[in-house]
FIBAKOL-450638 format. One line per field, with one value per residue (C-alpha): y, z, x; chain; residue number from 1; residue in one letter. Coordinates in nm, 2 decimals. Layout:
residues N
py <- Y, ... .
pz <- Z, ... .
px <- X, ... .
unit <- A, ... .
pos <- NUM, ... .
code <- a, ... .
end
This chain:
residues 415
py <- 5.09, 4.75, 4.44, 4.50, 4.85, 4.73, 4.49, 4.74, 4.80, 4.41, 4.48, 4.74, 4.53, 4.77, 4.71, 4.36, 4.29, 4.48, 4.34, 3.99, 4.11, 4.26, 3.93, 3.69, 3.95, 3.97, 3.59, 3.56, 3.81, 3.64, 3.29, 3.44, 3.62, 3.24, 3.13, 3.32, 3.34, 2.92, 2.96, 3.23, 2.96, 2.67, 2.88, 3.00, 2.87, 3.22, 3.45, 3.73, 3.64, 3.66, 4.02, 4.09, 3.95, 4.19, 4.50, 4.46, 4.47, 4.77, 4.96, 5.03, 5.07, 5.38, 5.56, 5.51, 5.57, 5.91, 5.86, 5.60, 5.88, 6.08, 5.82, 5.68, 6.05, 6.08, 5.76, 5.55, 5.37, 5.02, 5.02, 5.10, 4.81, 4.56, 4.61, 4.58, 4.24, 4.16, 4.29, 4.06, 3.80, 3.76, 3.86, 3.58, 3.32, 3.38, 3.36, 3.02, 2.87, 2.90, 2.77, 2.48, 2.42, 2.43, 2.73, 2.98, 3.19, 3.47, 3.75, 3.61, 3.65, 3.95, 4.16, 4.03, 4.07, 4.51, 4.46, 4.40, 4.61, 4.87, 4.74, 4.78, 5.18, 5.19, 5.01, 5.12, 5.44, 5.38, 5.04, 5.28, 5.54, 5.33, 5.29, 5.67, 5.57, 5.30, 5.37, 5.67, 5.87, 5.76, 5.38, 5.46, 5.32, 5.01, 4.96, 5.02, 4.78, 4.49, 4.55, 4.56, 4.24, 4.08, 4.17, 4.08, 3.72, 3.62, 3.77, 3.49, 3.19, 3.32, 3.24, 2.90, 2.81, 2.93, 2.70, 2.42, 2.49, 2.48, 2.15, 1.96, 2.09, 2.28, 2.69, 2.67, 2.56, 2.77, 3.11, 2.96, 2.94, 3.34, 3.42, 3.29, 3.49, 3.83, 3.70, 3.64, 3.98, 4.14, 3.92, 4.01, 4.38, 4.39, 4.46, 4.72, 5.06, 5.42, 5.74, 5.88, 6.22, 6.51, 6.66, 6.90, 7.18, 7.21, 6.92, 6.91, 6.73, 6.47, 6.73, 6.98, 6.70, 6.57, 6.94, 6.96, 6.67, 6.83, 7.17, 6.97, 6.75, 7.05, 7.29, 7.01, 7.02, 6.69, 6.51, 6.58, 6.57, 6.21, 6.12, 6.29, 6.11, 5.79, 5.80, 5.77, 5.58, 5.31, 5.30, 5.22, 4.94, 4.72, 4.81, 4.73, 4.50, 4.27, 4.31, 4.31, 4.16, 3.78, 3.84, 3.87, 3.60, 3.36, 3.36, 3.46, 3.38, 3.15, 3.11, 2.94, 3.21, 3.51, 3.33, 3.38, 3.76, 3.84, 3.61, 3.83, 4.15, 3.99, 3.89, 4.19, 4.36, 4.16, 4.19, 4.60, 4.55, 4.38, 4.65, 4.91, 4.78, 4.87, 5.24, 5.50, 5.69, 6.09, 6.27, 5.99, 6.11, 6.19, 5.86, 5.68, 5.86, 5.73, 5.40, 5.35, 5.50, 5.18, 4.96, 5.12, 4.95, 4.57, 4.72, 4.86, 4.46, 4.29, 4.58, 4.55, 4.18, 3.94, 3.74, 3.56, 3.62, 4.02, 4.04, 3.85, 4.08, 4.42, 4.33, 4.22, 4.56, 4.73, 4.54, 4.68, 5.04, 5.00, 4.96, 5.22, 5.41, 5.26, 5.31, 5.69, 5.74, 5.62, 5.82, 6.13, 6.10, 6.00, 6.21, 6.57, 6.51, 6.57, 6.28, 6.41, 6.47, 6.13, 5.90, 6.13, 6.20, 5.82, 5.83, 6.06, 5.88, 5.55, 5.71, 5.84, 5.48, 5.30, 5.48, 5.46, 5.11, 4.97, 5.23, 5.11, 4.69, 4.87, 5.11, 4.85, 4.57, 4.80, 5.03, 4.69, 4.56, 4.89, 4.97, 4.66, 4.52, 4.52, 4.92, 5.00, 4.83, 5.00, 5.35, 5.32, 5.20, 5.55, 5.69, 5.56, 5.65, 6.02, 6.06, 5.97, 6.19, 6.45, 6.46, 6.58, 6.88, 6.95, 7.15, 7.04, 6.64, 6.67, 6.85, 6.72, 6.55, 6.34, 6.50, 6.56, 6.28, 6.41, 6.33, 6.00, 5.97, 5.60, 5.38, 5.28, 4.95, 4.78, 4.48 .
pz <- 8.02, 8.17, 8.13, 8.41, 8.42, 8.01, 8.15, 8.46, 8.32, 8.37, 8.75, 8.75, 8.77, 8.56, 8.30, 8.30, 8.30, 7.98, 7.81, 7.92, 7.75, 7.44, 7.40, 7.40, 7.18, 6.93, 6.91, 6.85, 6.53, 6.40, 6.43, 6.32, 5.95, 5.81, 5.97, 5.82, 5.51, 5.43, 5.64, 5.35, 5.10, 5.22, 5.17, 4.85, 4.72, 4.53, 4.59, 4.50, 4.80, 5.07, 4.91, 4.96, 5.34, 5.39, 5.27, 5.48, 5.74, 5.65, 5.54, 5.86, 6.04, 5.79, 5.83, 6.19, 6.35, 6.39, 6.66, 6.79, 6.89, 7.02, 7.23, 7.35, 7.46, 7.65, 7.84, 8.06, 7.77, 7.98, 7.97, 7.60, 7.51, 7.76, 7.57, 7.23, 7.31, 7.43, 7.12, 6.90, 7.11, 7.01, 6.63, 6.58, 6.79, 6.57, 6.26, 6.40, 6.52, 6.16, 6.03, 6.23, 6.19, 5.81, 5.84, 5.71, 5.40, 5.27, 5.36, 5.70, 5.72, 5.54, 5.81, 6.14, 5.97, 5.89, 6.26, 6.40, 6.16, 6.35, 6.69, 6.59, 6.49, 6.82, 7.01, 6.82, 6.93, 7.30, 7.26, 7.11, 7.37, 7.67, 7.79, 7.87, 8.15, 8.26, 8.34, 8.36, 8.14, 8.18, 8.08, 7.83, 7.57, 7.77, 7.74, 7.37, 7.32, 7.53, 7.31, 7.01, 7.09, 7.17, 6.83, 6.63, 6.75, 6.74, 6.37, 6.35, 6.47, 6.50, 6.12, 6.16, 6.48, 6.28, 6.03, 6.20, 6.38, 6.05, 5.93, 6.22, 6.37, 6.09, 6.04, 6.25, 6.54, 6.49, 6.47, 6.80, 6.96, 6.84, 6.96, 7.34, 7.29, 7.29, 7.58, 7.81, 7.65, 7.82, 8.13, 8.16, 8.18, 8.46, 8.72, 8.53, 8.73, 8.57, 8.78, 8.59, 8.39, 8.49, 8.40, 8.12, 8.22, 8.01, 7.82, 7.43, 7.16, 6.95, 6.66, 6.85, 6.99, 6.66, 6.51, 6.82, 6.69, 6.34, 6.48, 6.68, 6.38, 6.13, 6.43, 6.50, 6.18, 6.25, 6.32, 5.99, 5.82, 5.88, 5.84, 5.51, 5.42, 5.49, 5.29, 4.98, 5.19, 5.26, 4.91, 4.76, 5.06, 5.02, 4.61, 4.51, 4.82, 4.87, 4.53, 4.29, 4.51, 4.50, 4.11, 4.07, 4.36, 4.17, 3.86, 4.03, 4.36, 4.40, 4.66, 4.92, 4.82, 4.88, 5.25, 5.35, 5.27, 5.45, 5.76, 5.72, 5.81, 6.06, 6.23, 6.19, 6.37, 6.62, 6.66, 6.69, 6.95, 7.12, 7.11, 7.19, 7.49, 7.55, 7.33, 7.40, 7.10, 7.14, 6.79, 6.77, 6.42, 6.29, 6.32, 6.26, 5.92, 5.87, 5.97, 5.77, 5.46, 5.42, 5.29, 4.96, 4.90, 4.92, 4.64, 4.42, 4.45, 4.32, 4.06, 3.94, 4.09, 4.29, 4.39, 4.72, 4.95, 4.92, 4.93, 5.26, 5.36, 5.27, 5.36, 5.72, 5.78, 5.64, 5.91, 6.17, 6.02, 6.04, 6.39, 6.45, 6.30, 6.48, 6.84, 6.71, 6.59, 6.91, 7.18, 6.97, 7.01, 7.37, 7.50, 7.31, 7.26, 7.55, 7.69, 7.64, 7.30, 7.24, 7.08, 6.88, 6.73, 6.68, 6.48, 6.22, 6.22, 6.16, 5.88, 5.70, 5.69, 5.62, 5.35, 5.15, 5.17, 4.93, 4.70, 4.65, 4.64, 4.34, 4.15, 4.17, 3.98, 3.67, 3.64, 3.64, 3.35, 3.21, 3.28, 3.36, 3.75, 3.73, 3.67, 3.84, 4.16, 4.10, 4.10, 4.33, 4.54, 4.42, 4.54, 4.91, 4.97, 4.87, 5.05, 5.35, 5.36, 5.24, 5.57, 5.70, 5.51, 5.81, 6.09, 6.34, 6.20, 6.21, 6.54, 6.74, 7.11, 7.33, 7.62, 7.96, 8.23, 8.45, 8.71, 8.57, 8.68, 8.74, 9.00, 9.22, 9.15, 9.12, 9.24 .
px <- 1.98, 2.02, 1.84, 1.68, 1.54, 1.40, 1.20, 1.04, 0.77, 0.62, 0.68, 0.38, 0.05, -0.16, 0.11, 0.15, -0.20, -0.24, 0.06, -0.15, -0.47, -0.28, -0.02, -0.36, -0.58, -0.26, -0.20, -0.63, -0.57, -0.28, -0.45, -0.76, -0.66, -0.59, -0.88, -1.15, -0.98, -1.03, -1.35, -1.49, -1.29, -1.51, -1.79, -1.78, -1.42, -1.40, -1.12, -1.38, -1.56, -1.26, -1.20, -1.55, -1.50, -1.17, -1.36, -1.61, -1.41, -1.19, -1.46, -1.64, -1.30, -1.16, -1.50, -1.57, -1.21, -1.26, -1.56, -1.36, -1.09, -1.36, -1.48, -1.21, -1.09, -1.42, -1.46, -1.21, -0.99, -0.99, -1.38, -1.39, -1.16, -1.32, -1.68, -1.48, -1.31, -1.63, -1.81, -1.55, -1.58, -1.94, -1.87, -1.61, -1.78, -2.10, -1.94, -1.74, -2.10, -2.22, -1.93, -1.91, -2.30, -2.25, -2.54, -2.30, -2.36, -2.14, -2.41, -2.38, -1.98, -1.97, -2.25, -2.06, -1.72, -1.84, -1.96, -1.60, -1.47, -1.66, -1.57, -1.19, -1.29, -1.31, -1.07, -0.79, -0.73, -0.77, -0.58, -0.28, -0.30, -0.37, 0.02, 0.11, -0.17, -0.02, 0.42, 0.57, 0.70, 1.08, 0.92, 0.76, 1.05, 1.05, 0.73, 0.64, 0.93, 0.81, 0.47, 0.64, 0.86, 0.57, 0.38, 0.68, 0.74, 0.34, 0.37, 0.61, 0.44, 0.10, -0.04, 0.14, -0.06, -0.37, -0.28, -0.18, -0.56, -0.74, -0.55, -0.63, -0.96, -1.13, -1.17, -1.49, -1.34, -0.99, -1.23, -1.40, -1.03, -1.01, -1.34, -1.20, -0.90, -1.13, -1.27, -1.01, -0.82, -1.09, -1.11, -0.71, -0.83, -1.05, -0.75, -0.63, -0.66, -0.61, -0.68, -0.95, -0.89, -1.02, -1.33, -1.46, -1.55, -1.84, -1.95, -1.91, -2.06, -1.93, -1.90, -1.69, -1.49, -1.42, -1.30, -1.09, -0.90, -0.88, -0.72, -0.46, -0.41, -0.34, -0.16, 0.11, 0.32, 0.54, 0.21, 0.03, 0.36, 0.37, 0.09, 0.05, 0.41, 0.27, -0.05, 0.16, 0.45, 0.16, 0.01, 0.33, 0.40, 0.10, 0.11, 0.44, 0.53, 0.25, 0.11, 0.36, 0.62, 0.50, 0.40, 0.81, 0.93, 0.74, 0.89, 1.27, 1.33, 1.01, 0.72, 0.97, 1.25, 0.97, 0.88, 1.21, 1.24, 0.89, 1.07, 1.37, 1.16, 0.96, 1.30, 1.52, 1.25, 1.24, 1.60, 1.57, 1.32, 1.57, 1.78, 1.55, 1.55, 1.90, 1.97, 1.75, 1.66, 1.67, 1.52, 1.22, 1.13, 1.47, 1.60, 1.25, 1.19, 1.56, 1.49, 1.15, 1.33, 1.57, 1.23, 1.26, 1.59, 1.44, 1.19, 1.41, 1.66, 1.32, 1.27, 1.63, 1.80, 1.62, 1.86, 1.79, 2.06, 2.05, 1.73, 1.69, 1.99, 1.86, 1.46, 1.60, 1.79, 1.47, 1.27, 1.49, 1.43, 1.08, 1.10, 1.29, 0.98, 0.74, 0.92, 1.00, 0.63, 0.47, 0.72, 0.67, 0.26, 0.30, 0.52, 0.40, 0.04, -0.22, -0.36, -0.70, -0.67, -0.40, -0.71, -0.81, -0.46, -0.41, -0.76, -0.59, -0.30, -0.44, -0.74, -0.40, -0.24, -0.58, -0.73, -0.40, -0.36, -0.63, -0.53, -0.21, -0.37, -0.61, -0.35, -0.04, -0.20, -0.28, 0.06, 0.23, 0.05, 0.09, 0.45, 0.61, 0.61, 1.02, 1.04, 0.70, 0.90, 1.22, 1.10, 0.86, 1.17, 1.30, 0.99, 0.99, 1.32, 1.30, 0.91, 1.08, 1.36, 1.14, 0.95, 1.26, 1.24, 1.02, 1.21, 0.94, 1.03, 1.34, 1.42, 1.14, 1.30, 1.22, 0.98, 1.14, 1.05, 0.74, 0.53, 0.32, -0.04, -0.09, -0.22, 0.11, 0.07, 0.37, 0.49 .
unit <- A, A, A, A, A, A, A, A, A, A, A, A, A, A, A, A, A, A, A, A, A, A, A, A, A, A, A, A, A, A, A, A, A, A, A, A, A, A, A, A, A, A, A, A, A, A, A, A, A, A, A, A, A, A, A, A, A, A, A, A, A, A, A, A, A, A, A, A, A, A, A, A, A, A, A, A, A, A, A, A, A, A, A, A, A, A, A, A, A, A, A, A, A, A, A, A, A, A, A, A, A, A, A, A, A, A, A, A, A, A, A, A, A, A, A, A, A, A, A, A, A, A, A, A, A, A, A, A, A, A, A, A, A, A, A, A, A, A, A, A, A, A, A, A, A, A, A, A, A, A, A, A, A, A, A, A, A, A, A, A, A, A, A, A, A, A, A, A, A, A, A, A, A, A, A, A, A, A, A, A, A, A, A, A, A, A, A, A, A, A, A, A, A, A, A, A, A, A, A, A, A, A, A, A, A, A, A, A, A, A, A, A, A, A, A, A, A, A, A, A, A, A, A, A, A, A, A, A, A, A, A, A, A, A, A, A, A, A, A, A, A, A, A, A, A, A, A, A, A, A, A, A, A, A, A, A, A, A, A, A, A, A, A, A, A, A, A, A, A, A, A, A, A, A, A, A, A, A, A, A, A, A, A, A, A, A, A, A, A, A, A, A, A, A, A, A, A, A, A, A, A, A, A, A, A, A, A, A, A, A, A, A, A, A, A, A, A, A, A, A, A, A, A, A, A, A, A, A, A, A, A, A, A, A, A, A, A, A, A, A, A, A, A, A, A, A, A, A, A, A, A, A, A, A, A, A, A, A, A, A, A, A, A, A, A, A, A, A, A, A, A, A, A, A, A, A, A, A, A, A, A, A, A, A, A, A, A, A, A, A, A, A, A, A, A, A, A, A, A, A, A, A, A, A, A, A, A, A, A, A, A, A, A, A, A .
pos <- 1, 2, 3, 4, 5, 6, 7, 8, 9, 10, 11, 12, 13, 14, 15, 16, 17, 18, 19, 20, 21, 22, 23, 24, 25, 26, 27, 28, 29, 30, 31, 32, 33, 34, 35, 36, 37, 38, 39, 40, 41, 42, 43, 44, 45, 46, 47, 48, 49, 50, 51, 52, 53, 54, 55, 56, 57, 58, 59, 60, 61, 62, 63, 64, 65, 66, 67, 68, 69, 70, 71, 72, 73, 74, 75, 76, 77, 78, 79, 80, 81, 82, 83, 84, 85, 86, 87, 88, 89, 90, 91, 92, 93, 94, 95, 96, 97, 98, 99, 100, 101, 102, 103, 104, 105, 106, 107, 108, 109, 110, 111, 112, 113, 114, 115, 116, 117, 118, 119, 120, 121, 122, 123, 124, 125, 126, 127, 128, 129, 130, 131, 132, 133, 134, 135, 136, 137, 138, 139, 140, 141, 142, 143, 144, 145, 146, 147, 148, 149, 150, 151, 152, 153, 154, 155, 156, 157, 158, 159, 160, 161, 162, 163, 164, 165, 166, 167, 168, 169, 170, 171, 172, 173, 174, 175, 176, 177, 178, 179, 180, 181, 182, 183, 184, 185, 186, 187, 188, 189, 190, 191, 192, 193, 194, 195, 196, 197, 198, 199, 200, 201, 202, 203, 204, 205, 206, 207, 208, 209, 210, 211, 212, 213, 214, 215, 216, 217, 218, 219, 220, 221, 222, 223, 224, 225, 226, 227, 228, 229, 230, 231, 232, 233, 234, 235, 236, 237, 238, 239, 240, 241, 242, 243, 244, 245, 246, 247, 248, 249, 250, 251, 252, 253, 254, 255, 256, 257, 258, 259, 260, 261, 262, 263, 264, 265, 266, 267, 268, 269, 270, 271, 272, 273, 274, 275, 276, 277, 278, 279, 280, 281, 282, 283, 284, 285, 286, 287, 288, 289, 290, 291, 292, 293, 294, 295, 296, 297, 298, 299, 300, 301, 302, 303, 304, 305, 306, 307, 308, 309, 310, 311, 312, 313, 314, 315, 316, 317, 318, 319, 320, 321, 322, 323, 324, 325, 326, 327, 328, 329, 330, 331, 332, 333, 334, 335, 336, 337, 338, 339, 340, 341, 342, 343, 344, 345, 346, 347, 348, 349, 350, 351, 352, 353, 354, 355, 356, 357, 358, 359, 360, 361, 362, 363, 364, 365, 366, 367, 368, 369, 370, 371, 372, 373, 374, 375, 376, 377, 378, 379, 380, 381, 382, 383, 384, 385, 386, 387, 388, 389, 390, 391, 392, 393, 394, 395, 396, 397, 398, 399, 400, 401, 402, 403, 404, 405, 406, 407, 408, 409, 410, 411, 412, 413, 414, 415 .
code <- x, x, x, x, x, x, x, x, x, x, x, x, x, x, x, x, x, x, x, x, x, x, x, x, x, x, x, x, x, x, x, x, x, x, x, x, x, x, x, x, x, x, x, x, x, x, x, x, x, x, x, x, x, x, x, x, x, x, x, x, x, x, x, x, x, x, x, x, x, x, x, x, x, x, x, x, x, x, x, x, x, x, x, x, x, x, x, x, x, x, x, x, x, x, x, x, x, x, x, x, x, x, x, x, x, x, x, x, x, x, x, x, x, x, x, x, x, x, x, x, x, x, x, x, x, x, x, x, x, x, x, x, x, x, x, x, x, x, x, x, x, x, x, x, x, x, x, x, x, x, x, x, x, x, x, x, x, x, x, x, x, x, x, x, x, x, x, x, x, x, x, x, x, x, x, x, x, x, x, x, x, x, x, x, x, x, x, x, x, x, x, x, x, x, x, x, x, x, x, x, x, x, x, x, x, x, x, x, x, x, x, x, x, x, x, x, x, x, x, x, x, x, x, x, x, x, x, x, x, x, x, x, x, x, x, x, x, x, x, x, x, x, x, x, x, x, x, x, x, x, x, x, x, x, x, x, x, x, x, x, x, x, x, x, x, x, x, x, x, x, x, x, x, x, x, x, x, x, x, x, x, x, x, x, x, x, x, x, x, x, x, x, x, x, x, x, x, x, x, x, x, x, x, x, x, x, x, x, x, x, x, x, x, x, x, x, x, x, x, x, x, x, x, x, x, x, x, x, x, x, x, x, x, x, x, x, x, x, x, x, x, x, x, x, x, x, x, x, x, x, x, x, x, x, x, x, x, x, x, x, x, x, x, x, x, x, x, x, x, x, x, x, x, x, x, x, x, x, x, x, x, x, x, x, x, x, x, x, x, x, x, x, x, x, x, x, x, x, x, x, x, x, x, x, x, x, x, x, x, x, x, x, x, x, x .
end
């Protein structure tokens, strides 16, 4: 694949456009997650009270992404994510206003904040099923990478702009600049054109709907084989990772030392993007449970050595084997599961990976005062590696191929 056919997909208008809305609603996020965290700060200066903030926000999203499947499986997916930027939009912006008014009080933040929580229920599954409707199937690589390449970099420099925003102009007025991002993400959609999918033939309830989802989730063994490895794979990421990991940089490598390994993994996966362009993978889960098995080695150096320079070494190959995964994950749901049933799949997907991640923030913290945070990061090291090449125990994991190229439905719209 050339540079040139990577980069086709920005030639179809329905394509570009989204990339548009997804590249401005992506940079809002990143800006936005330092934002509200010294705007809840300001508030109540009590770290209690940020957690409080970020439940609220996850709580509502874990127990309402399953409707969000359904009803991003029933209605066209571009109007259900133009009424959720619009819908965060006016979440955001409300919580900036009080901010910048000084009429803010942690009730307040904590109500709109389960609102969007709610709103992103929603929009995520049709926001991750959106781009089989949008290139054809031969593009479909091309286009996940462009996303992801996109998503990596503003990981990058988006917290820093959000920063920079809170230094100079406040947190009022940096949520304000977020709130505007939603809106022009779903400005940026409006000349977006899908063919619409056909009709039921009867219509269903909400109820049925939802237990169609649950057949086709536990029917398609390398579906809930993943999803079932990543509930623990998740727990033990944002456990001994993000929890444990910066209790053992600081007294090792140090806070500036532990920047520099979490850059490492944002740029290594930048880098495979990069190349993903190029290098077409074939067995999308084969080499993606390959790939995501390699960040179990940066976990067991912090258990065992922390010495900077391998760790930034073997945390920037991990970030490239991570993307591997994420590439794999998304062309195996895109190119084997229905369109009609492709939301709802992505709701049990992302319930898996959500509910298992404040498990791990919860368990981690004890089992290192328990065990020690050294060995509890070493094995659980141990632990990553071996859940990951379990899955491909899995004959349907390991064998799974890449779908042969079809006739796309999508608007001819390229330019």
């Amino acid at each position: 694949m050339t540079w040139r056919e990577s980069i086709t997909p920005l030639r179809n208008s329905n394509f570009a456009w989204y990339f548009g809305s997804r590249f401005v609603n992506t940079l809002g996020s990143m800006m936005a997650n330092i934002a509200l965290a010294f705007a809840v700060l300001d508030i109540s200066d009590s770290p209690s009270a940020l957690g409080q903030v970020l439940a609220a926000h996850t709580i509502p999203m874990v127990l309402f992404l399953l409707f969000g499947g359904v009803v991003a499986d029933r209605f066209p997916r571009t109007m259900v994510l133009q009424l959720s930027n619009l819908l965060s939009a006016l979440t955001q912006g409300a919580i900036a206003f009080l901010v910048l008014t000084g009429t803010a009080q942690l009730w307040m933040v904590i109500t709109l904040t389960a609102v969007h929580g709610l709103v992103s229920a929603i929009s995520f599954p049709a926001m991750a099923s959106m781009v089989p409707q949008l290139v054809p199937r031969e593009q479909l690589q091309s286009a996940n990478a462009l996303l992801s390449l996109s998503r990596g970099g503003l990981t990058i420099i988006g917290p820093t702009i959000g920063a920079l925003l809170v230094v100079t102009v406040g947190s009022g007025w940096a949520l304000a600049v977020d709130a505007l991002t939603w809106l022009l993400s779903a400005v940026l959609l409006t000349p977006v054109k899908v063919p619409p999918r056909p009709a039921r033939a009867e219509r269903t309830s909400t109820v049925q709907e939802l237990r169609e989802g649950w057949v086709l989730f536990r029917t398609t063994t390398w579906l809930w084989v993943i999803v079932l490895a990543f509930g623990f794979l998740n727990a033990i990421h944002t456990g001994a990772w993000f929890t444990l990991g910066p209790a053992i940089a600081k007294d090792t490598i140090g806070e500036q030392g532990w920047g520099f390994v979490l850059s490492a993994e944002s740029i290594g996966l930048v880098l495979m993007t990069v190349i993903l362009l190029r290098v077409r993978i074939r067995r999308p889960l084969l080499y993606g449970m390959l790939g995501c098995s390699l960040m179990g080695i940066p976990m067991i150096v912090l258990g065992v050595e922390p010495h900077l320079l391998t760790l930034v070494i073997v945390t920037f190959v991990a970030g490239a084997g991570i993307e591997v995964f994420s590439m794999g994950w998304n062309l195996a749901m895109q190119e084997n599961i229905d369109d009609e049933m492709l939301s709802r799949a992505y709701s049990y997907d992302a319930l898996g990976s959500f509910v298992a991640m404040p498990v791990g923030q919860l368990l981690y913290g004890p089992l290192g005062a328990w065990f020690g945070y050294h060995d509890v990061l070493l094995w659980s090291g141990v632990a990553y590696i071996a859940i990951a090449l379990l899955s491909l125990l899995s004959r349907s994991v390991r064998t799974l191929d890449r779908a042969p190229a079809t006739a796309p439905e999508v608007t001819p719209t390229s330019r």
